[in-house]
PyMOL commands that place a pseudoatom at each C-alpha (Angstrom):
pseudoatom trace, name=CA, resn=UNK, resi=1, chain=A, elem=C, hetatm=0, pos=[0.000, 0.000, 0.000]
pseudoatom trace, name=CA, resn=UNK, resi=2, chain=A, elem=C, hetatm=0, pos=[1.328, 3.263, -0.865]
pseudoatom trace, name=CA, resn=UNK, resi=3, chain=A, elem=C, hetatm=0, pos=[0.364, 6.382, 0.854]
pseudoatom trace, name=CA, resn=UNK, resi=4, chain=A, elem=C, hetatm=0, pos=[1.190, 9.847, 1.299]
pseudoatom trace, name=CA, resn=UNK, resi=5, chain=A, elem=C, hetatm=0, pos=[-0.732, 12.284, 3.676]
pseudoatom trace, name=CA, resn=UNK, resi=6, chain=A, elem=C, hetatm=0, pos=[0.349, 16.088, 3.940]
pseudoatom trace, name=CA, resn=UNK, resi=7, chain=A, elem=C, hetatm=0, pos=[-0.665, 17.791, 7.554]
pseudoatom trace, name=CA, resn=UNK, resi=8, chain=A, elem=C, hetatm=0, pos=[-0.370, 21.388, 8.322]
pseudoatom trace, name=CA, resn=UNK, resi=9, chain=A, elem=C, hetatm=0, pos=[2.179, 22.835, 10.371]
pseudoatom trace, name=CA, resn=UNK, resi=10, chain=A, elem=C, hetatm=0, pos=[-0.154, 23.090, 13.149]
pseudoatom trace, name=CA, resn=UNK, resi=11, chain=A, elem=C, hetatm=0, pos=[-0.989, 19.258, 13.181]
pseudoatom trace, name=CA, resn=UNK, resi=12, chain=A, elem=C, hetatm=0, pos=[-4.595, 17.904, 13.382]
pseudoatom trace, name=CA, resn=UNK, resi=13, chain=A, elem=C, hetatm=0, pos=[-6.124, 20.463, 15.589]
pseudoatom trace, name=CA, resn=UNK, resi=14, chain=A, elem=C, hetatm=0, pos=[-8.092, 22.014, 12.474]
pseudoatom trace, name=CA, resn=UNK, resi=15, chain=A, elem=C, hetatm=0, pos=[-10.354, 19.959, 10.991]
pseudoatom trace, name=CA, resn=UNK, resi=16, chain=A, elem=C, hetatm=0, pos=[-8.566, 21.430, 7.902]
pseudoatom trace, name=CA, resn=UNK, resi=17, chain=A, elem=C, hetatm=0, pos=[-5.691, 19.739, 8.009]
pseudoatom trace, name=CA, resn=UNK, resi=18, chain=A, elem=C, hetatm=0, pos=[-7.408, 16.242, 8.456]
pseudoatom trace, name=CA, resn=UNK, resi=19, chain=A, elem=C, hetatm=0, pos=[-6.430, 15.377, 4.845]
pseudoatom trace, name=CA, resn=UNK, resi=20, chain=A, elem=C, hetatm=0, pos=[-4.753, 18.202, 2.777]
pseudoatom trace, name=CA, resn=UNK, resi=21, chain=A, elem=C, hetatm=0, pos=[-3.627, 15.726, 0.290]
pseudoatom trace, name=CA, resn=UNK, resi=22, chain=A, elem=C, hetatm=0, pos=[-3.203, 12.002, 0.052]
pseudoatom trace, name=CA, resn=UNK, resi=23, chain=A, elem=C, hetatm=0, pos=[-2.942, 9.190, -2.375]
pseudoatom trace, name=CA, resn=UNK, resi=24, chain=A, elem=C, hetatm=0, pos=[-4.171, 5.977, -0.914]
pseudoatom trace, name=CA, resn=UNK, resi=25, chain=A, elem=C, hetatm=0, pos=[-4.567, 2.465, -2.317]
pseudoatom trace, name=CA, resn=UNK, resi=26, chain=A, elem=C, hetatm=0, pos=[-7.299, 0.093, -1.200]
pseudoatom trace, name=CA, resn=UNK, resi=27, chain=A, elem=C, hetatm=0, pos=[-9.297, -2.929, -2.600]
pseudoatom trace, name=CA, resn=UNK, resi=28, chain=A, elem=C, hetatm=0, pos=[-12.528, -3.356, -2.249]
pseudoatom trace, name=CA, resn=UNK, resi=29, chain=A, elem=C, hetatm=0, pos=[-14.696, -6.932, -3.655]
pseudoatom trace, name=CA, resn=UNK, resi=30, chain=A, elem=C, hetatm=0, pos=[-17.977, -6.819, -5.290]
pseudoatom trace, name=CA, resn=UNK, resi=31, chain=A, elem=C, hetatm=0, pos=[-20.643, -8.496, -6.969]
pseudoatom trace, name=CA, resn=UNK, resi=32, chain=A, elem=C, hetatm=0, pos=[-21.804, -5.862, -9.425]
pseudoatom trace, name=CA, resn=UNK, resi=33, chain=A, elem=C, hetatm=0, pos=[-20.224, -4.068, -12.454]
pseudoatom trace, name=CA, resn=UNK, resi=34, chain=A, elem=C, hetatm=0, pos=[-19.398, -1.194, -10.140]
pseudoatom trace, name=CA, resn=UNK, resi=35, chain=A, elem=C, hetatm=0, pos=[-18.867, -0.421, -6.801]
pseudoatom trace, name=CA, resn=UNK, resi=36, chain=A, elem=C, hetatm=0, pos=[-21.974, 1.912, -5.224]
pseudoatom trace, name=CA, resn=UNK, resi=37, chain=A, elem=C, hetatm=0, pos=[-21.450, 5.100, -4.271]
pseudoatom trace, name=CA, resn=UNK, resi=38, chain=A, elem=C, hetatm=0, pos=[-22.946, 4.987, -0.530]
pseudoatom trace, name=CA, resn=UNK, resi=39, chain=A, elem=C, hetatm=0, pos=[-20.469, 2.300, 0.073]
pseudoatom trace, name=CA, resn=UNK, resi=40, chain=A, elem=C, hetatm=0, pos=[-17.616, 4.016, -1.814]
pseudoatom trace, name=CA, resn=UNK, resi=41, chain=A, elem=C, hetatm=0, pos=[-18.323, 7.079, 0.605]
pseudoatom trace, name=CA, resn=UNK, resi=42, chain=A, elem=C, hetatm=0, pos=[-18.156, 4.834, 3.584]
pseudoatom trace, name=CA, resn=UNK, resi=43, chain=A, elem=C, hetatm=0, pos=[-14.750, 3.237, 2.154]
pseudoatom trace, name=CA, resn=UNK, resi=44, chain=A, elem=C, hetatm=0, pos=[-13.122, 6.012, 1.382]
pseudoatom trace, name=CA, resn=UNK, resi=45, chain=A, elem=C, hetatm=0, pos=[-14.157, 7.674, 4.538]
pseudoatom trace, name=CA, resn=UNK, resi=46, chain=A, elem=C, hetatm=0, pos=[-13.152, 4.699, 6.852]
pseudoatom trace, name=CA, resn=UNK, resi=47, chain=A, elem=C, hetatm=0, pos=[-9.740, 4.421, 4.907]
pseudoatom trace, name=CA, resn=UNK, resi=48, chain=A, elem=C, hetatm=0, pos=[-8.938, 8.076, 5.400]
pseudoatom trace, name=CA, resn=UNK, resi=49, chain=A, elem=C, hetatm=0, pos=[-9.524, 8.205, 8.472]
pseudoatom trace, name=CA, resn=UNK, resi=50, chain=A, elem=C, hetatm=0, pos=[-6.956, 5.136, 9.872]
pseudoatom trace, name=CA, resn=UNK, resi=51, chain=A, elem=C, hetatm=0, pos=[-4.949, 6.974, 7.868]
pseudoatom trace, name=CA, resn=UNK, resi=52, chain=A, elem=C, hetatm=0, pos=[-5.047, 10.392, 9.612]
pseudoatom trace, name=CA, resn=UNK, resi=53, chain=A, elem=C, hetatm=0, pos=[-6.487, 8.872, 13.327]
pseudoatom trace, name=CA, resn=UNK, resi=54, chain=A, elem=C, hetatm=0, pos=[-9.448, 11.134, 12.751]
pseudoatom trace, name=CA, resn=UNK, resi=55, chain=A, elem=C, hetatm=0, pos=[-13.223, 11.002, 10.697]
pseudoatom trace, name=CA, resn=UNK, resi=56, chain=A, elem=C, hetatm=0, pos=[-14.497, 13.920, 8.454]
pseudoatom trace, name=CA, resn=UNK, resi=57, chain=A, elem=C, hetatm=0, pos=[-18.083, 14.949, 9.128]
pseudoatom trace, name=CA, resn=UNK, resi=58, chain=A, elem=C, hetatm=0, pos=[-18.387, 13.147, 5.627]
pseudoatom trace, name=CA, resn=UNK, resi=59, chain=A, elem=C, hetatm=0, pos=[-17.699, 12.185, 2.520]
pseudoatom trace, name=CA, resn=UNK, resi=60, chain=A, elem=C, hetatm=0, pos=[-20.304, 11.444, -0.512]
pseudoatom trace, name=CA, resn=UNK, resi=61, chain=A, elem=C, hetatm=0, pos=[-19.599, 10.157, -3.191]
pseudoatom trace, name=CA, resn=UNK, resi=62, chain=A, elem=C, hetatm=0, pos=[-22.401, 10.864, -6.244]
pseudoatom trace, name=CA, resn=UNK, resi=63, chain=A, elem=C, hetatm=0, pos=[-21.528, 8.302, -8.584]
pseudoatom trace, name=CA, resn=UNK, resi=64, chain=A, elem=C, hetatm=0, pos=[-20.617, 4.657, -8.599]
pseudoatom trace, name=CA, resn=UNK, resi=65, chain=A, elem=C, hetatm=0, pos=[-17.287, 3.654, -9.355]
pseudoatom trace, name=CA, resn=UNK, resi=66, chain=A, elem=C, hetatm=0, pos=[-17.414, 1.895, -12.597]
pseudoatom trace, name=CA, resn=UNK, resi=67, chain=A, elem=C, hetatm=0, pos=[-15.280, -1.899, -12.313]
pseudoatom trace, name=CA, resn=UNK, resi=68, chain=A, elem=C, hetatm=0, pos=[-12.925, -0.965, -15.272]
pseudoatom trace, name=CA, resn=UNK, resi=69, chain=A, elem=C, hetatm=0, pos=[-9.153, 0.116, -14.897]
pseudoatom trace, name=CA, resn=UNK, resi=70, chain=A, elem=C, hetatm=0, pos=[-9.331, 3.573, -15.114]
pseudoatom trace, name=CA, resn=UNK, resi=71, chain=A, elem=C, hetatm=0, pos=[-12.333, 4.537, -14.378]
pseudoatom trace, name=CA, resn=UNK, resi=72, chain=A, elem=C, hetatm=0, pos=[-12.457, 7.676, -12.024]
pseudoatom trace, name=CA, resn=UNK, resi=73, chain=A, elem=C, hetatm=0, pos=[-15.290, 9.455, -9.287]
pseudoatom trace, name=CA, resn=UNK, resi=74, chain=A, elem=C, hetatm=0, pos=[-15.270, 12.367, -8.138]
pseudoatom trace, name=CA, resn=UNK, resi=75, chain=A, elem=C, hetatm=0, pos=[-16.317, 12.811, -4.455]
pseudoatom trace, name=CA, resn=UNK, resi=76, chain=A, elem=C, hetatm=0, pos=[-16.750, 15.111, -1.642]
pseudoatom trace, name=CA, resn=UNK, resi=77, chain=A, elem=C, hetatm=0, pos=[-15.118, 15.307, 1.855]
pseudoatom trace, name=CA, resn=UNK, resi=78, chain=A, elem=C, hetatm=0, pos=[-16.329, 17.995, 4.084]
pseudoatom trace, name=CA, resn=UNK, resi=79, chain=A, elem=C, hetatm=0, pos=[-13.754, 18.363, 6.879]
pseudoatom trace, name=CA, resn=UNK, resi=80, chain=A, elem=C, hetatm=0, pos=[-15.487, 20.748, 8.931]
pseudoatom trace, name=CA, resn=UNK, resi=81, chain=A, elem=C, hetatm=0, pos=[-13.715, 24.272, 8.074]
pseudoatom trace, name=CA, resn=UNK, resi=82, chain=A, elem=C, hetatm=0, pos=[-14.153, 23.147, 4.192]
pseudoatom trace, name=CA, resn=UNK, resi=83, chain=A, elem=C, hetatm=0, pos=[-15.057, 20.739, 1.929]
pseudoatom trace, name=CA, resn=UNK, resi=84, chain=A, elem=C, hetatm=0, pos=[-12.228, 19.391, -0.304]
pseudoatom trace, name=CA, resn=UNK, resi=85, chain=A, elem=C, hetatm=0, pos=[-12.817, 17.465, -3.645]
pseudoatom trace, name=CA, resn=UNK, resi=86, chain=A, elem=C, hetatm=0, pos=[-11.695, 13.799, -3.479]
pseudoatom trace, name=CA, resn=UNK, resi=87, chain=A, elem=C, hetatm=0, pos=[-10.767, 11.397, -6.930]
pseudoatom trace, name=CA, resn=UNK, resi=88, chain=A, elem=C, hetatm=0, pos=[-11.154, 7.880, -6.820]
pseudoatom trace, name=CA, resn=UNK, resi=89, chain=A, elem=C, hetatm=0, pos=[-9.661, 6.001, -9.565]
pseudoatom trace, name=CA, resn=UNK, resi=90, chain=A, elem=C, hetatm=0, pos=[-9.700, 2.167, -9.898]
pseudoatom trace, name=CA, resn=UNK, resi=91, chain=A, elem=C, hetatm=0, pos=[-6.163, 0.595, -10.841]
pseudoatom trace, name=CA, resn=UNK, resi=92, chain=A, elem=C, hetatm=0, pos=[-6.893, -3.194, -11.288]
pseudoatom trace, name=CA, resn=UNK, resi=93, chain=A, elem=C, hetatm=0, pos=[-9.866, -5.413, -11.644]
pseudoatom trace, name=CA, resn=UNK, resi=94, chain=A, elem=C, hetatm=0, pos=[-9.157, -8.717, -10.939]
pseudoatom trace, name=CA, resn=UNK, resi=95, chain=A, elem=C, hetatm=0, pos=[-12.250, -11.579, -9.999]
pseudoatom trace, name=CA, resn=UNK, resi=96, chain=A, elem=C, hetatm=0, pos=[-14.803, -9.454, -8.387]
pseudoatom trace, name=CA, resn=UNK, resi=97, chain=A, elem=C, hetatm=0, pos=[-12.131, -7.027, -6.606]
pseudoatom trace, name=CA, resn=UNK, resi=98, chain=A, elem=C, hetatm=0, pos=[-11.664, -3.514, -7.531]
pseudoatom trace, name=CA, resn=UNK, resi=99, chain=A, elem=C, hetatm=0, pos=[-7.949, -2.299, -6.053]
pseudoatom trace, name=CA, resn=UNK, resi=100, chain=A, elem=C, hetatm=0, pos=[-8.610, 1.960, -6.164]
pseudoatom trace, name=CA, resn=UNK, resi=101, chain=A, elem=C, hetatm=0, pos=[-6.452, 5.044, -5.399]
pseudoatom trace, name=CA, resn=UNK, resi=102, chain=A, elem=C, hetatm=0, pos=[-8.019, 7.796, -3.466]
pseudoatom trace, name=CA, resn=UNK, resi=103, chain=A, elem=C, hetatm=0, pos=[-6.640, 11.192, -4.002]
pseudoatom trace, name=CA, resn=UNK, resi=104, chain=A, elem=C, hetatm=0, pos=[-7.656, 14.479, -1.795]
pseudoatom trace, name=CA, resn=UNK, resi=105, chain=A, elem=C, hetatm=0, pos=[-7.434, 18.313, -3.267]
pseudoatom trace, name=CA, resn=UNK, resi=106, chain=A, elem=C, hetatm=0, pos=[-4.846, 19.987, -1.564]
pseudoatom trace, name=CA, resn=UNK, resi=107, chain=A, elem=C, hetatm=0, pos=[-7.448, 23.099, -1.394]
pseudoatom trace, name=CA, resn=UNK, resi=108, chain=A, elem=C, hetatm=0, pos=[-10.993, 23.089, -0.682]
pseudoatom trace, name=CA, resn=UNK, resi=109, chain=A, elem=C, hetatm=0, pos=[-13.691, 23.696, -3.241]
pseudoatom trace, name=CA, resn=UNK, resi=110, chain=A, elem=C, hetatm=0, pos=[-16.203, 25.930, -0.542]
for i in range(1, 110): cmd.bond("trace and resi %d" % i, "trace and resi %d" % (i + 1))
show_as sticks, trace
zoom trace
């Protein structure tokens, strides 16, 4: 697993700095031709947060994530003080699992 998670000088006191930019790989197995949005919310949210020892108030995801290398979502993580753009983008397919990268703006949209 590769990762990379920027803080902010002041550490995770601001809700801000809970992910200011990371690149995360995970696998997730399904049934289905995609992988749901709902769940890839919950994911993405769970996975982020063991990474940074802290939640979001959330993260939605729109869109299901299509089962195809490639293949890319955009979703939104609202840390509190802002709410930051998130791209997930699935990098093998391989009997029913779908390995993904997870990538946070560096800057909030709002």
């Amino acid at each position: 697993m590769r990762t990379v998670v920027r803080r902010s000088a002041a550490g995770m006191a601001a809700a801000t700095a809970l992910l200011l930019s990371g690149a995360c790989s995970f696998s997730f197995s399904l049934g289905s031709a995609s992988v749901d949005g709902e769940e890839l919310a919950r994911v993405v949210e769970t996975q982020l947060a063991a990474e940074v020892g802290q939640h979001p108030e959330s993260v939605t995801c729109p869109e299901d994530l299509p089962a195809r290398v490639g293949a890319e979502v955009r979703c939104e993580l609202d840390s509190g003080d802002g709410v930051y753009g998130v791209t997930v983008t699935a990098t093998s397919v391989e009997d029913g699992d779908v390995k993904f990268d997870i990538v946070v703006d560096e800057t909030p949209m709002r």
